[in-house]
The first five atom37 places (N, CA, C, CB, O) and aatype in JSON, in Angstrom:
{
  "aatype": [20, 20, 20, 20, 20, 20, 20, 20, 20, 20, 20, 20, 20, 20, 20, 20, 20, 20, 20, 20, 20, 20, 20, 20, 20, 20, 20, 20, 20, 20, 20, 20, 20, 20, 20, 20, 20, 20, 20, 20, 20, 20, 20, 20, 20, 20, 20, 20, 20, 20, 20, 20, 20, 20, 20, 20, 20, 20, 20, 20, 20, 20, 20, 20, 20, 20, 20, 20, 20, 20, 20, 20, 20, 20, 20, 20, 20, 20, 20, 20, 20, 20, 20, 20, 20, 20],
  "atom_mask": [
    [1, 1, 1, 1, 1],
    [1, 1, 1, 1, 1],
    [1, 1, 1, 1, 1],
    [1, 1, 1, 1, 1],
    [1, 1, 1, 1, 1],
    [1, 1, 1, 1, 1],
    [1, 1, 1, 1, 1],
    [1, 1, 1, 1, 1],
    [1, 1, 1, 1, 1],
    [1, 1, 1, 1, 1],
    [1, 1, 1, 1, 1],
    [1, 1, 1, 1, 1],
    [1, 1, 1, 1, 1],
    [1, 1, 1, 1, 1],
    [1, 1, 1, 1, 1],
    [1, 1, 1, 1, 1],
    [1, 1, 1, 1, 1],
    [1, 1, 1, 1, 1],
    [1, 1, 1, 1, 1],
    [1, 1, 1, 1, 1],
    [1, 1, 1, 1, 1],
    [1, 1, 1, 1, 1],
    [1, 1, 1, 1, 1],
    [1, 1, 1, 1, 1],
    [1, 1, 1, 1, 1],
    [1, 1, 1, 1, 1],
    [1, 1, 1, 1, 1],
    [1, 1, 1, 1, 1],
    [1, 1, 1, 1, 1],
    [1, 1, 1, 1, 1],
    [1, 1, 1, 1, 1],
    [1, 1, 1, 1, 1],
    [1, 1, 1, 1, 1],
    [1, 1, 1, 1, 1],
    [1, 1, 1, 1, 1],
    [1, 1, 1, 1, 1],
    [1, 1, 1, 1, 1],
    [1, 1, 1, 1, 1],
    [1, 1, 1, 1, 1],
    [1, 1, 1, 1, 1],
    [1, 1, 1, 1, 1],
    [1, 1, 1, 1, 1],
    [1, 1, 1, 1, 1],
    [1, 1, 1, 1, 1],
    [1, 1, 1, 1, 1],
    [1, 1, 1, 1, 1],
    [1, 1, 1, 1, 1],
    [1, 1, 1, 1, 1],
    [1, 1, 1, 1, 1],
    [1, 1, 1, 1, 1],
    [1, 1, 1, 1, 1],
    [1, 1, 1, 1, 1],
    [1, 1, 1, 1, 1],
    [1, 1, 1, 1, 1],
    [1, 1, 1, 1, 1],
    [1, 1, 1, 1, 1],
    [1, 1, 1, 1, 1],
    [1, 1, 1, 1, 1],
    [1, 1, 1, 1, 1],
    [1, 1, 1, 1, 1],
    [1, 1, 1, 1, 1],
    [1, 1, 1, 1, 1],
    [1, 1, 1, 1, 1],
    [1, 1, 1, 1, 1],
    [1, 1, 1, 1, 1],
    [1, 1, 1, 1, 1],
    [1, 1, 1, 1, 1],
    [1, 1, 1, 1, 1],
    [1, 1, 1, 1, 1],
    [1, 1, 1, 1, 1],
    [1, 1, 1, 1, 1],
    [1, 1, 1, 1, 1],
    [1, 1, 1, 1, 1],
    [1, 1, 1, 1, 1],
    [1, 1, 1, 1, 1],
    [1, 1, 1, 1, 1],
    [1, 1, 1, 1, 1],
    [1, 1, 1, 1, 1],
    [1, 1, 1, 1, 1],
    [1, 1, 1, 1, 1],
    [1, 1, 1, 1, 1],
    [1, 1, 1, 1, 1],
    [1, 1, 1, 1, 1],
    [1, 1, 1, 1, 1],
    [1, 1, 1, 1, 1],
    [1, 1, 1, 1, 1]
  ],
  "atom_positions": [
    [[6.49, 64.44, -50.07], [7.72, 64.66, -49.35], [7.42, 65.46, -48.08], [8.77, 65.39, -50.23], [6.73, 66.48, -48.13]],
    [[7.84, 65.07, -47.15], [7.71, 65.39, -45.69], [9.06, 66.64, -45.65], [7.96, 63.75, -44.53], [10.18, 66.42, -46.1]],
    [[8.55, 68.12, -44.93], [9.41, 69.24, -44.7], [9.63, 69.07, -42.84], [8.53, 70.88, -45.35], [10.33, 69.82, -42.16]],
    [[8.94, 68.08, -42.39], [9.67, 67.51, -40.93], [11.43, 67.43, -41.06], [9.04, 65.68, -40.59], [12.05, 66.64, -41.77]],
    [[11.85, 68.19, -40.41], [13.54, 68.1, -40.1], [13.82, 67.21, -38.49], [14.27, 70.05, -39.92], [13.47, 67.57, -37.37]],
    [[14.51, 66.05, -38.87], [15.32, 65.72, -37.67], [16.55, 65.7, -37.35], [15.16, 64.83, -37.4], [17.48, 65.69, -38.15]],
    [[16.63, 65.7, -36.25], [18.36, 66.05, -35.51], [18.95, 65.23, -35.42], [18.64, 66.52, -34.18], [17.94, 64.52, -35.47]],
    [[20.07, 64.21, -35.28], [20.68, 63.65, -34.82], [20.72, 63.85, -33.23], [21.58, 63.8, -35.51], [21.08, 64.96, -32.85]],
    [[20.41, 62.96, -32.32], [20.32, 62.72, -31.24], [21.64, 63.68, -30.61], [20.25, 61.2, -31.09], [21.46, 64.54, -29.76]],
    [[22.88, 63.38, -31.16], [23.85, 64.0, -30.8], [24.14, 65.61, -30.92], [24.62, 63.35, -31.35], [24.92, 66.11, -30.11]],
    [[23.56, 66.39, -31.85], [23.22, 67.64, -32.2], [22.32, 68.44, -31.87], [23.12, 67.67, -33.07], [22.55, 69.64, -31.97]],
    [[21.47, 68.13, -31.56], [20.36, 68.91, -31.14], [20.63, 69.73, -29.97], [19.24, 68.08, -30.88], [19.67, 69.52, -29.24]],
    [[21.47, 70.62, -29.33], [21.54, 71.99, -28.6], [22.94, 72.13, -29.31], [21.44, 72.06, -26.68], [23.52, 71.39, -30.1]],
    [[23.42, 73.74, -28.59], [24.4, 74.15, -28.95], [25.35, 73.79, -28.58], [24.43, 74.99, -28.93], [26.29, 73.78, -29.38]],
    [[25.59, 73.32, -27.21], [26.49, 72.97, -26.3], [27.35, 71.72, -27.2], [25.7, 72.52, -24.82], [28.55, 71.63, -27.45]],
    [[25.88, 70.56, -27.67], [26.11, 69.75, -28.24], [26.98, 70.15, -30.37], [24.64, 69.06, -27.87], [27.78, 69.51, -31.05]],
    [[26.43, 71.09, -30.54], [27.06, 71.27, -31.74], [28.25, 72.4, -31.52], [25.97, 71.67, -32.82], [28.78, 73.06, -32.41]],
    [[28.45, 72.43, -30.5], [30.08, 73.28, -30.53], [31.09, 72.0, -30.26], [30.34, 74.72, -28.97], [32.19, 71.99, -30.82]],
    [[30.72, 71.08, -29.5], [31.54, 70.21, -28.96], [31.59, 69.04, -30.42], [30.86, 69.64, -27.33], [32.56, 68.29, -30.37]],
    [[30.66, 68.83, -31.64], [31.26, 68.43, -32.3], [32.02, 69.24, -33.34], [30.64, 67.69, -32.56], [32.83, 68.65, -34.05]],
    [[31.81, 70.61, -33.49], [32.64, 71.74, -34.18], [34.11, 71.66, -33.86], [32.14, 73.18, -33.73], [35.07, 71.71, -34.63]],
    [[34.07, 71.48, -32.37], [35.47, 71.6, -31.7], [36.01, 70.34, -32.17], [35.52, 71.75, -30.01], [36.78, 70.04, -31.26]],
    [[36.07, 69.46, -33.02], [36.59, 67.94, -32.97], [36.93, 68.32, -34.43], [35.42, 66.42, -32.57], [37.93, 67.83, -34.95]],
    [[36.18, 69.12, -35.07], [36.09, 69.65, -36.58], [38.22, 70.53, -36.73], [34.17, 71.37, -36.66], [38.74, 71.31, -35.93]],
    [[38.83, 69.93, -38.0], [39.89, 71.23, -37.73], [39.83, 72.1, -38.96], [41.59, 70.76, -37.48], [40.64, 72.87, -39.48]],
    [[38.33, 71.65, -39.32], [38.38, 73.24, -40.03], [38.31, 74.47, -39.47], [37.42, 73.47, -40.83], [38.04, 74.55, -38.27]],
    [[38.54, 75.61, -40.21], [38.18, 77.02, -39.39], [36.64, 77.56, -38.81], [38.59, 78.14, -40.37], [36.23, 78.32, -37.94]],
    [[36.13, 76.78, -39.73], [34.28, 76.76, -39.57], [33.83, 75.51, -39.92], [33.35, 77.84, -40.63], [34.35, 74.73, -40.72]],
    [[32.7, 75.34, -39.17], [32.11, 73.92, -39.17], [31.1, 74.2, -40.02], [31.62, 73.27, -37.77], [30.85, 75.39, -40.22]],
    [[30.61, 73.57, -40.44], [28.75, 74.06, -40.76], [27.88, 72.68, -40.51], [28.35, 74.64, -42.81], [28.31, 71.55, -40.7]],
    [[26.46, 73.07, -39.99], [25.77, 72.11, -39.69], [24.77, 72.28, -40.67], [25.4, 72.04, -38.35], [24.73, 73.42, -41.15]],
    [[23.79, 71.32, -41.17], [23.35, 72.17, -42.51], [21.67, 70.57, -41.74], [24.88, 72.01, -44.91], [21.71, 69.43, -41.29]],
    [[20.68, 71.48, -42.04], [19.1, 70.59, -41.83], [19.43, 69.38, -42.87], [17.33, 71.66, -42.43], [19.41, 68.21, -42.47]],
    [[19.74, 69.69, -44.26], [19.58, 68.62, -45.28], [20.94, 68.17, -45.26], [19.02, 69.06, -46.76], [21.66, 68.55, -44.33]],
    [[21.39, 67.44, -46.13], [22.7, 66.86, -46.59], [23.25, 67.53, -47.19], [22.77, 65.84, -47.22], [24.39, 67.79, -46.8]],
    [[22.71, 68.22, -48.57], [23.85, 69.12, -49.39], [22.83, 70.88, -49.58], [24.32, 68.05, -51.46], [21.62, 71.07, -49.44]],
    [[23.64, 71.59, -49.85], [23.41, 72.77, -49.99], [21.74, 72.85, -50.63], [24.61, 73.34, -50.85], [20.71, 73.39, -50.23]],
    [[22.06, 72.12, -51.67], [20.63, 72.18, -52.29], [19.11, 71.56, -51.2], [20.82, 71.09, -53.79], [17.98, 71.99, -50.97]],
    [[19.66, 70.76, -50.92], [18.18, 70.53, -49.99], [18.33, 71.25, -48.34], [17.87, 68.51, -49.76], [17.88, 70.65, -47.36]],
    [[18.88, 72.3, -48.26], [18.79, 72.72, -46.95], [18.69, 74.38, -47.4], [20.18, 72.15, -45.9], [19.31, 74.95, -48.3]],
    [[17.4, 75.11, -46.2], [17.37, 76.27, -46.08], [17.42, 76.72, -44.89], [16.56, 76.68, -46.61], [16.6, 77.53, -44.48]],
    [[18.3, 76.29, -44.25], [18.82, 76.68, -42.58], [20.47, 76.05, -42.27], [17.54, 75.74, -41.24], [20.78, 74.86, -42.25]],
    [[21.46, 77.35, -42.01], [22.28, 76.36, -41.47], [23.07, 76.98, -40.13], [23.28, 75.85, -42.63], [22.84, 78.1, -39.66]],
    [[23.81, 76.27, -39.73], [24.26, 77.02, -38.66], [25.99, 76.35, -38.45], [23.07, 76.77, -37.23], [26.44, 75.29, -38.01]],
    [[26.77, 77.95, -39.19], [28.06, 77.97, -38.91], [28.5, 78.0, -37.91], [28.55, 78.65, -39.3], [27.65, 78.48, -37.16]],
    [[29.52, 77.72, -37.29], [30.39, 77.51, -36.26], [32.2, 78.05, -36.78], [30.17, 75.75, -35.9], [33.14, 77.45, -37.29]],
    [[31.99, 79.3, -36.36], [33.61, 80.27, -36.46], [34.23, 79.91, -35.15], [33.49, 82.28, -36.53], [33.68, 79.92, -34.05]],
    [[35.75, 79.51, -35.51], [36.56, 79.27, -34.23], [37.79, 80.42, -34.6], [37.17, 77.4, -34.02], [38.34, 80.79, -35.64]],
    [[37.9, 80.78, -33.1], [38.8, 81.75, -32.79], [38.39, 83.09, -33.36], [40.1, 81.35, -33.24], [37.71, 83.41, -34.34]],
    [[39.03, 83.78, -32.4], [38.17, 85.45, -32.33], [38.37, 86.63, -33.48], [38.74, 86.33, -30.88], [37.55, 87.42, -33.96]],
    [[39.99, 86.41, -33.77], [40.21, 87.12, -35.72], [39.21, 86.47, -36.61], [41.97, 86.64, -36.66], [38.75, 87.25, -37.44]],
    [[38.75, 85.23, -36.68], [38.28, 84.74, -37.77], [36.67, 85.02, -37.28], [38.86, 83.15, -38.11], [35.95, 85.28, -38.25]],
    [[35.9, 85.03, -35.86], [34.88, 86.06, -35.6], [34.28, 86.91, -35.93], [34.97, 86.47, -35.12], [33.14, 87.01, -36.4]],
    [[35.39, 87.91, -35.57], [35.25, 89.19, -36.06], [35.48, 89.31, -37.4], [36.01, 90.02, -35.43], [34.56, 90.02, -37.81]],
    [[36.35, 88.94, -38.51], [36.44, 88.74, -39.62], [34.81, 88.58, -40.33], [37.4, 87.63, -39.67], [34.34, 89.4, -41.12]],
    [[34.05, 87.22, -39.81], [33.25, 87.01, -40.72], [32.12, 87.66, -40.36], [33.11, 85.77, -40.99], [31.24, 87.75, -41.23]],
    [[31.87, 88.26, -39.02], [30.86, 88.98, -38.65], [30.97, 90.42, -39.35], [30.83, 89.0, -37.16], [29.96, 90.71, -39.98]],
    [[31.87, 91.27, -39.38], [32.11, 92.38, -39.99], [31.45, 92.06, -42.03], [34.04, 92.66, -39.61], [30.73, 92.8, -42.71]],
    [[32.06, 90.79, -42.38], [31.87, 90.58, -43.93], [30.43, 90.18, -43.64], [32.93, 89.34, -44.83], [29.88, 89.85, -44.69]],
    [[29.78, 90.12, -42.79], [28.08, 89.88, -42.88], [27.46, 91.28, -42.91], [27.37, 88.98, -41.43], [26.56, 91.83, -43.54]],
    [[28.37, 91.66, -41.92], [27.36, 93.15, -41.75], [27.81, 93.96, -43.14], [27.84, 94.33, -40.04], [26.76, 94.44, -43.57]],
    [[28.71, 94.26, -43.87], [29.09, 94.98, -45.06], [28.05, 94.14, -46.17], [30.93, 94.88, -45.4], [27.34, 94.7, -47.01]],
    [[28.16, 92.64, -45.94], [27.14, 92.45, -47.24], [25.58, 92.8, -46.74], [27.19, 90.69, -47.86], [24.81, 92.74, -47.7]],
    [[24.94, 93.14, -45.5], [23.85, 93.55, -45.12], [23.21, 92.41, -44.77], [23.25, 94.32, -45.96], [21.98, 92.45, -44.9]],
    [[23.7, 91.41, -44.37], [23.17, 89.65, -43.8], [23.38, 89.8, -42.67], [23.95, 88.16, -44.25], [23.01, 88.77, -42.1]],
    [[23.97, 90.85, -41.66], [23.55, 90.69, -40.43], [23.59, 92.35, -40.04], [24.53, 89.58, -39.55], [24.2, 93.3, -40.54]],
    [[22.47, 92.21, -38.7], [22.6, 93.76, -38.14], [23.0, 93.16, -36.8], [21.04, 94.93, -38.14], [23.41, 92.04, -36.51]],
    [[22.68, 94.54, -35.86], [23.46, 94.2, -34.57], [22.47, 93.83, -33.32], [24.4, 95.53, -34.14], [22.62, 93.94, -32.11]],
    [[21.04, 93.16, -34.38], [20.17, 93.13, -33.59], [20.29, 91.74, -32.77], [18.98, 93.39, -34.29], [20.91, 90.83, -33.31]],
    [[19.44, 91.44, -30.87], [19.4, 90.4, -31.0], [18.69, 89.4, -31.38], [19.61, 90.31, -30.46], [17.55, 89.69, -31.75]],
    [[19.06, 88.1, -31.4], [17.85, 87.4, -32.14], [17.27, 86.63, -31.34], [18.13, 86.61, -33.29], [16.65, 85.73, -31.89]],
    [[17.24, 86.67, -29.95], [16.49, 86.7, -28.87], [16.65, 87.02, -27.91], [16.16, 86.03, -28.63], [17.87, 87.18, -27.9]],
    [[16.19, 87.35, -26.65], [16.89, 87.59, -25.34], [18.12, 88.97, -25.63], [17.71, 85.92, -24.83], [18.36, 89.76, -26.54]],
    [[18.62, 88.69, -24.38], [19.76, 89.45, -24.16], [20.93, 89.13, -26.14], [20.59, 88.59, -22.24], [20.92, 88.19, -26.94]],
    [[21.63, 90.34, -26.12], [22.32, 90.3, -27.26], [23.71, 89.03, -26.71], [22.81, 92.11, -27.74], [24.24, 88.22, -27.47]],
    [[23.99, 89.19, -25.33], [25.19, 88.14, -24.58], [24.42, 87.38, -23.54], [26.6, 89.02, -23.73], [23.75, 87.82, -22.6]],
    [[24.6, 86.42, -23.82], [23.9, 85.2, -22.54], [24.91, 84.28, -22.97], [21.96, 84.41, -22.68], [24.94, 83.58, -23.98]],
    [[25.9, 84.4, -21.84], [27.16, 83.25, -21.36], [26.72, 82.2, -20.67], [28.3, 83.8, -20.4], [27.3, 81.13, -20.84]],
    [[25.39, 82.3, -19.56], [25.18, 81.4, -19.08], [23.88, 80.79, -19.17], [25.54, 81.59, -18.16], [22.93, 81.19, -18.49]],
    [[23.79, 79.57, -20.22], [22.97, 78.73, -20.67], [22.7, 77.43, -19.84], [23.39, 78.48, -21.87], [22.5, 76.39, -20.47]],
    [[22.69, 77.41, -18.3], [22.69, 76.14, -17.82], [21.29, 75.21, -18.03], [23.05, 76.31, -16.4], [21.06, 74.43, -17.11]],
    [[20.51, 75.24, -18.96], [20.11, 74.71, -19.59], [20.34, 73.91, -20.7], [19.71, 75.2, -19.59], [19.69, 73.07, -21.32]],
    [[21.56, 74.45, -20.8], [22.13, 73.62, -22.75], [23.67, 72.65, -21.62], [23.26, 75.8, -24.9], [24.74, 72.31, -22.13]],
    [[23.27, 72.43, -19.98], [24.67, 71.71, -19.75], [24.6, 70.68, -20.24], [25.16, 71.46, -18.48], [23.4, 70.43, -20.16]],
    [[25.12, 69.8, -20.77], [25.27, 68.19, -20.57], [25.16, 67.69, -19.78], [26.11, 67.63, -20.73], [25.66, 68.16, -18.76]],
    [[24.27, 66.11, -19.68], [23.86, 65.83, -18.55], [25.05, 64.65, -18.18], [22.27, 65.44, -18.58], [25.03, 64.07, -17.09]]
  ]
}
């Protein structure tokens, strides 16, 4: 069994997985490497709107799953004109 992960052509940056989050009307999206919980150890939620933000960021930091570190670069980088759509 091959641990190679591929993207969907359509997913692969952020720009691209907010814009299918935003089509999503759940409150959180999740994008997940595998299909179901069990075969994936990476995922990447998508929180919409700023109560529900702050909500789940605060319940990360109390369970100790997130600090206030960044996890690259600057802790705020608004401008990604690299991730535009072409």
């Amino acid at each position: 069994m091959s641990n190679t992960t591929f993207l969907r052509s359509d997913r692969r940056t952020v720009t691209q997985l907010l814009a299918a989050a935003e089509k999503d009307t759940d409150a959180v999206s999740v994008f997940m490497a595998g299909c179901t919980v069990a075969d994936t150890e990476a995922a990447i939620f998508v929180v919409k709107g700023a109560e529900r933000i702050a909500y789940l960021k605060a319940l990360c930091e109390r369970q100790g799953m997130l600090t206030d570190k960044p996890v690259t670069g600057p802790k705020c980088n608004l401008q990604r004109p690299w991730e535009q759509p072409e």
